[in-house]
Structure formats: C-alpha cells, structure tokens
C-alpha positions as semicolon CSV with decimal commas, in nm:
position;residue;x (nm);y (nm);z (nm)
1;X;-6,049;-4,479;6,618
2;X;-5,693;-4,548;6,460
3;X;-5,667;-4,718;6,123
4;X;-5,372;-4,896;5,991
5;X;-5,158;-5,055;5,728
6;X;-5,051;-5,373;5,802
7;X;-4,847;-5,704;5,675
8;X;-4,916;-6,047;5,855
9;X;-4,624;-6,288;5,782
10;X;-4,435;-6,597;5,974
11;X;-4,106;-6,759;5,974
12;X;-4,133;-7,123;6,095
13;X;-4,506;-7,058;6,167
14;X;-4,392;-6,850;6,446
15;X;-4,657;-6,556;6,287
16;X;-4,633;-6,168;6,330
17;X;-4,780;-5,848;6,241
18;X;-4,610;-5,623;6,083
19;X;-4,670;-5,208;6,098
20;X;-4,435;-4,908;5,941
21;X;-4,436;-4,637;6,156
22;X;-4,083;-4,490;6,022
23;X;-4,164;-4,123;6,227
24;X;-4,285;-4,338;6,557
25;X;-4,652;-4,152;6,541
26;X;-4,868;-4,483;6,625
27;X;-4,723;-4,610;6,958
28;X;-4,889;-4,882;7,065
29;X;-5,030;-4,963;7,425
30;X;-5,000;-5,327;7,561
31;X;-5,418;-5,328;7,496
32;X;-5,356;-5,236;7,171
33;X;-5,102;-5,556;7,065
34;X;-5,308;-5,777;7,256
35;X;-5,590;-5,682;7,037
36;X;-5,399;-5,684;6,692
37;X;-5,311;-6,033;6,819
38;X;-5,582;-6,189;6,969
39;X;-5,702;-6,454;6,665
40;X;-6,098;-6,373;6,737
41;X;-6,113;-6,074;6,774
42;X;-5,832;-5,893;6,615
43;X;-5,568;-6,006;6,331
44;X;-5,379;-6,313;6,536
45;X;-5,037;-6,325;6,591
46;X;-4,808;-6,438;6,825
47;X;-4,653;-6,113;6,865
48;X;-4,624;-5,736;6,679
49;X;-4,319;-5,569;6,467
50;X;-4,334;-5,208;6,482
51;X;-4,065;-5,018;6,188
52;X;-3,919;-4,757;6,337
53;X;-3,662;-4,514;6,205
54;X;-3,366;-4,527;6,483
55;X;-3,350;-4,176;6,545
56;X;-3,724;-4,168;6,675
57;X;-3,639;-4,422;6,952
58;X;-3,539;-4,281;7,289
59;X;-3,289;-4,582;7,404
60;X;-3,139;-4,635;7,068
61;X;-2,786;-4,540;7,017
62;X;-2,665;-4,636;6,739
63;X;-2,732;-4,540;6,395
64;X;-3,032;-4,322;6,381
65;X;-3,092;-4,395;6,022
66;X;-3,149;-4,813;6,072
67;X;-3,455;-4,952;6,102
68;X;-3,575;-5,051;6,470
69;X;-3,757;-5,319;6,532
70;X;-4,018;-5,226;6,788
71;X;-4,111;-5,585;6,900
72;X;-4,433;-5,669;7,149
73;X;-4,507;-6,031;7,255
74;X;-4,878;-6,145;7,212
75;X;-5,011;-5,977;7,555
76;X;-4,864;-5,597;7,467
77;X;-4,523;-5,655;7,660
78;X;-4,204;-5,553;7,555
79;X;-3,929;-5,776;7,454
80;X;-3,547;-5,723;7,391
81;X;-3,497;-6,026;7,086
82;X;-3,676;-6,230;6,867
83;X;-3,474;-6,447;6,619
84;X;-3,756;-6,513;6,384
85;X;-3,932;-6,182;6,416
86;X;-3,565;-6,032;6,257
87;X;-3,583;-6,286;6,011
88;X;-3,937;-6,166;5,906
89;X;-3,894;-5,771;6,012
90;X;-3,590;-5,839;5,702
91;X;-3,845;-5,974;5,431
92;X;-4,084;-5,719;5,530
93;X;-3,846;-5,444;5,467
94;X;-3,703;-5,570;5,156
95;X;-4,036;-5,619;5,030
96;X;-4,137;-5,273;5,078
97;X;-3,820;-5,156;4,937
98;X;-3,737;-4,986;5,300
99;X;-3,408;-5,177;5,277
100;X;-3,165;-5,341;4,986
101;X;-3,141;-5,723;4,955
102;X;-2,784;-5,854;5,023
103;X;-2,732;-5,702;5,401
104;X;-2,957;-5,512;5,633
105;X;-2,884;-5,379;5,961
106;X;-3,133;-5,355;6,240
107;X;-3,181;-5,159;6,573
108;X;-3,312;-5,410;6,840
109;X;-3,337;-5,357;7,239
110;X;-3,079;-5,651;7,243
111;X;-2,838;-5,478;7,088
112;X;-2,764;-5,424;6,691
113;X;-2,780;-5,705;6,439
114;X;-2,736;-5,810;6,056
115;X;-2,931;-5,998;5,823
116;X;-2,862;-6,141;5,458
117;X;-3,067;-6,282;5,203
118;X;-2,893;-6,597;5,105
119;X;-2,905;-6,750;4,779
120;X;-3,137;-7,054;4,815
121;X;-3,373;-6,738;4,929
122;X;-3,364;-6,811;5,314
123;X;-3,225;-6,502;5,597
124;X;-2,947;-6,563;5,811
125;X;-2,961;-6,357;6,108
126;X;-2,646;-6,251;6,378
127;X;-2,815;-6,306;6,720
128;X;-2,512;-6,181;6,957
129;X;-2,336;-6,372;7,217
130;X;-2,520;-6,645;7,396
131;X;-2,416;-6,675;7,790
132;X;-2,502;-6,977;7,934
133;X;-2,554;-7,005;8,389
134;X;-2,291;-7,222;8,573
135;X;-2,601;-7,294;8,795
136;X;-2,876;-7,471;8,672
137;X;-3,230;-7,418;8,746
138;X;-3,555;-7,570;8,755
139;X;-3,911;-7,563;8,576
140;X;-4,198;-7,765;8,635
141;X;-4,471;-7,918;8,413
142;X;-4,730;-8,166;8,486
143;X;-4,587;-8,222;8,859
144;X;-4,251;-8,322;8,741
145;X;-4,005;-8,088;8,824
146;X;-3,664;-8,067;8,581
147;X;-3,343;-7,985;8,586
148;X;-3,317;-7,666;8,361
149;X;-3,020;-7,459;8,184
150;X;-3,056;-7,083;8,186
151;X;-2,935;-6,910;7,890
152;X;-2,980;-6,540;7,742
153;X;-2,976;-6,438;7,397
154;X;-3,074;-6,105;7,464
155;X;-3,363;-6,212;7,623
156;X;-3,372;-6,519;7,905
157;X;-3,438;-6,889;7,845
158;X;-3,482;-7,188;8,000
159;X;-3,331;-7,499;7,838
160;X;-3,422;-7,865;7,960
161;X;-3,255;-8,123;7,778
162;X;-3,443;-8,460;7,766
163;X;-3,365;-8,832;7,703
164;X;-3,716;-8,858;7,560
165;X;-3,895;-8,734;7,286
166;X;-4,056;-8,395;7,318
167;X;-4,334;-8,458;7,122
168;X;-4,541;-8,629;7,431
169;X;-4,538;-8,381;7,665
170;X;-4,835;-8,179;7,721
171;X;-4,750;-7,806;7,688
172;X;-5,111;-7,685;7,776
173;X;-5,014;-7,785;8,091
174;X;-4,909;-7,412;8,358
175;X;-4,524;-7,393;8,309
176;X;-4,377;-7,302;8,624
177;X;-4,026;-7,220;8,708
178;X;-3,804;-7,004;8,970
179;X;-3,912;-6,692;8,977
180;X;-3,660;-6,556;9,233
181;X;-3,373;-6,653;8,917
182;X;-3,632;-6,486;8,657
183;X;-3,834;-6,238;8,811
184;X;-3,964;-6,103;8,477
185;X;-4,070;-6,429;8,331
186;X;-3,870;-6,671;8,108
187;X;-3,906;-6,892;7,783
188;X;-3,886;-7,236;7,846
189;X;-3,746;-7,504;7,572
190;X;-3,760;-7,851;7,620
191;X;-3,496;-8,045;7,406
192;X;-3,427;-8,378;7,290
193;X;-3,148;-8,514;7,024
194;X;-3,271;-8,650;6,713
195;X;-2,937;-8,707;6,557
196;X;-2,588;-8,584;6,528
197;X;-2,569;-8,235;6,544
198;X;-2,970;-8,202;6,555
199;X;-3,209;-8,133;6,813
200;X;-3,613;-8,184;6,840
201;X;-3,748;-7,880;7,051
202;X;-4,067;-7,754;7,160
203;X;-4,101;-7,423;7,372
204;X;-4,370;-7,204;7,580
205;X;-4,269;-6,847;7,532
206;X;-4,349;-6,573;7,837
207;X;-4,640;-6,399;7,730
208;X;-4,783;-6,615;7,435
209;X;-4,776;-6,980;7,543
210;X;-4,662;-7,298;7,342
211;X;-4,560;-7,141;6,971
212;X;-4,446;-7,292;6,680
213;X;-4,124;-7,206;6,670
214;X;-3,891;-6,938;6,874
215;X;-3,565;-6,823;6,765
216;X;-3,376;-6,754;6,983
217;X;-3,514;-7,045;7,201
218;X;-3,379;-7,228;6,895
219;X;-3,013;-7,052;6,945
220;X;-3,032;-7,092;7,339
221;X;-3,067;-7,476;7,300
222;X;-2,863;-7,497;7,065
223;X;-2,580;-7,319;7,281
224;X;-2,641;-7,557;7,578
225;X;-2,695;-7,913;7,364
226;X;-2,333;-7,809;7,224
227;X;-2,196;-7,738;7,545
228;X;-2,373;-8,103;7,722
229;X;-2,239;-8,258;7,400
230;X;-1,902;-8,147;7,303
231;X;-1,794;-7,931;7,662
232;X;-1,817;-7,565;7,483
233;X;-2,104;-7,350;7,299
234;X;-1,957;-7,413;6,944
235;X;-2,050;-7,582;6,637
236;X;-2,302;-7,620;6,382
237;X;-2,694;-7,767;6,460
238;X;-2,991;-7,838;6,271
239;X;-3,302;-7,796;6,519
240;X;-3,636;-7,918;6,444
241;X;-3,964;-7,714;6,592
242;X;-4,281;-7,793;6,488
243;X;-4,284;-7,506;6,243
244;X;-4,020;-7,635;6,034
245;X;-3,659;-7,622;6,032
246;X;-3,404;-7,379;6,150
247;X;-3,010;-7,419;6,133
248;X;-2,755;-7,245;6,434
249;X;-2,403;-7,137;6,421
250;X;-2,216;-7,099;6,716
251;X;-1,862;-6,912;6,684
252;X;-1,635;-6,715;6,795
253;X;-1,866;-6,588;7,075
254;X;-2,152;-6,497;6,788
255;X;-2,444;-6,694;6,710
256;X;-2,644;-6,714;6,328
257;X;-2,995;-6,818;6,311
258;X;-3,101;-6,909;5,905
259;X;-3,441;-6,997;5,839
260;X;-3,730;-6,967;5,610
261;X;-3,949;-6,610;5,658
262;X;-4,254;-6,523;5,436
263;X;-4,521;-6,225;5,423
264;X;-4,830;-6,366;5,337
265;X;-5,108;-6,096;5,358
266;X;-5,124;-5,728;5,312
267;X;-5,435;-5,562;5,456
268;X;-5,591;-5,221;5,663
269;X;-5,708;-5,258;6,055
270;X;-5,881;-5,015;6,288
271;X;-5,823;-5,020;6,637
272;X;-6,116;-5,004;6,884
273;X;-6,176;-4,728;7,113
C-alpha cells in the first residue's frame, strides 16, 4: 500500500488534487487517478496535479529546474493543458514555498508557461497560441446535431456558439462528435453571448463529463466568439461558467487566462492494492 501527502483545491470549482513528487518516485497508473478522484470512494476531483522537478521528466526540455505539472484527467489519462489546473498548480506551489510569489514558470506537455499573482490576489496564466480550424465540425446532443468550431489550446476543443441560452441544455445527455477529426476525444463548449465582450459557457470535458468550469475551454471560446464577432482572435472577454468568473486576453498570438484559485484542504491518502 502507498501513502501520500496531498492538497485538494479548485479554481472556478473546477477541483483538483494536488501531490509533490519533486524526484518523480510515485508515478501514478490511470487506476490510481481514477481512484484519488472518484468522490465515493477516493478523494474526488475532477482531475490530479502531480509536482515534478523538470529534470525527472523524460519529454521535458526545457529548464530542468521548473516545476512540471504532471496533469491526469478524472479517468487516469494524460492531458497536454489545463488553464485552471496552472492557475491552482501556482497557489499550491507558492503555498508550500516551492516557488516565489510575483512570477512562476511551469513545465507543461503543452509547452512552457508563466503565472503571476496579481494584486487583487487572483493568477493570470499565459496559455500559448490558440489555432482555430477553417473547417468546422459537428457534435451532437440530445439528437440535435450542431455546427461546431475546432480549436486547440494545447489540447483540442470543440466550440458551438448558440443564439440561446446555455443554461437549458441537458449536459447529462452522451456528447457525441466526429471522431475521424478527433480521434483521441475532444472537449466540447457550448457558448452563448451575454453581453458585450462576455460569454455564458458550459462544457463536457473528455474524460470527466460536464465540469464546472475548464480553462482552456474558457480561452478556446473565447478565441472563436472574437473571431464570429469582430473577424480575428483578439480582444478582451469576460466568460461566465457556472463556477464563477474567468477573464481572456487574446494578443499578439498569446492568450492570458486570470481567475480565482484556492487550496482548501491539506490531508494524507493511501492507495489500495
């Protein structure tokens, strides 16, 4: 049996476990996450950050003394970017004194990022380029099939933009979607404008379901409403999940996600045999 340190914390309500492993001596197996996560029978969470020192990661190459941020989606599999998962990894690691407060860089699969503690004592994240299809594509929920957006932010999306409000639609409702154009699964957002620069959105992430919020879901819809509304992924947008709010920056081919991120527990797990 394997026992553990742990943090549990969420930004947006979008919730996560956190676990220092700086010399990467606790890898964990997909069983494993989806235990840690499961909310009966382990801690809950939509999804696990493992701290990692960059040298002890096999495909990192950058600096090998950042912090990587090992990140597992609720059912154990991998993913390359999570915008409020950085947010939180940040707190965590200031909190722990693992990294100083006014700019922190991270490792990621998508690439390298920065974070800084702002002022008014929210994180504002860089999230990379965003590169939106010329094609659009399809999903399909409840037997009504829409017209769709793709969009990666290190990690693919699926952006519907509605005339209608997204609170109605029923998200327990199978999301389907073309799997040919995303073999390996894709978040879905569903979009609808609730003002000038600001967006309502809702989204079902690959491997967890509906969640509460979703990062960079948030920074994929933003890139596409901007590019429906104005002809080009630029500007400034307030976008309102059900976990709170979340404010995107689109410029000069980089994106910046700020938002709220908070650890709330501390605690010790063992992991089953």
């Amino acid at each position: 049996m394997r026992s553990f340190s742990f943090a549990k914390g969420q930004a947006t309500l979008n919730d996560f476990v956190l676990i220092t492993d700086r010399h990467n001596t606790m890898p964990l197996s997909e069983a494993d996450v989806a235990w840690i996560c499961d909310r009966r029978a382990g801690i809950g969470a939509d999804g696990v950050l493992r701290a990692v020192k960059g040298e002890f990661i096999r495909e990192w190459r950058g600096d090998p003394d950042w912090w990587f941020m090992d990140y597992r989606n609720a059912d154990g599999s991998v993913a390359d970017a999570c915008g409020n998962g950085l947010r939180l990894f940040v707190r965590y690691l200031i909190q722990e004194d693992l990294a100083p407060r006014n700019e922190v860089f991270v490792g990621t699969r998508a690439g390298a990022r920065t974070v800084w503690e702002l002022f008014d004592g929210r994180l504002r994240a860089t999230m990379g380029p965003v590169s939106i299809d010329e094609e659009p594509t399809w999903v399909a929920l409840g037997g009504h099939r829409y017209e769709a957006h793709g969009a990666d932010v290190g990690n693919p999306h699926a952006v519907v933009l509605l005339d209608a409000p997204v609170d109605a639609l029923d998200l327990r409702a199978p999301v389907t979607f073309d799997r040919e154009r995303f073999p390996a699964g894709v978040n879905v957002e569903f979009a609808a404008r609730a003002g000038e620069h600001r967006l309502r959105l809702r989204v079902v992430e690959r491997g967890v379901g509906e969640t509460r919020s979703c990062g960079t879901g948030v920074v994929a819809a933003a890139a596409v409403a901007a590019q429906a509304w104005t002809g080009e992924p630029v500007g400034d947008l307030g976008v309102d999940v059900p976990g709170g709010r979340l404010d995107v920056r689109l410029r000069d081919g980089q994106s910046y996600l700020t938002g709220p991120a908070v650890v709330v527990a501390r605690g010790e797990a063992t992991l089953p045999d």
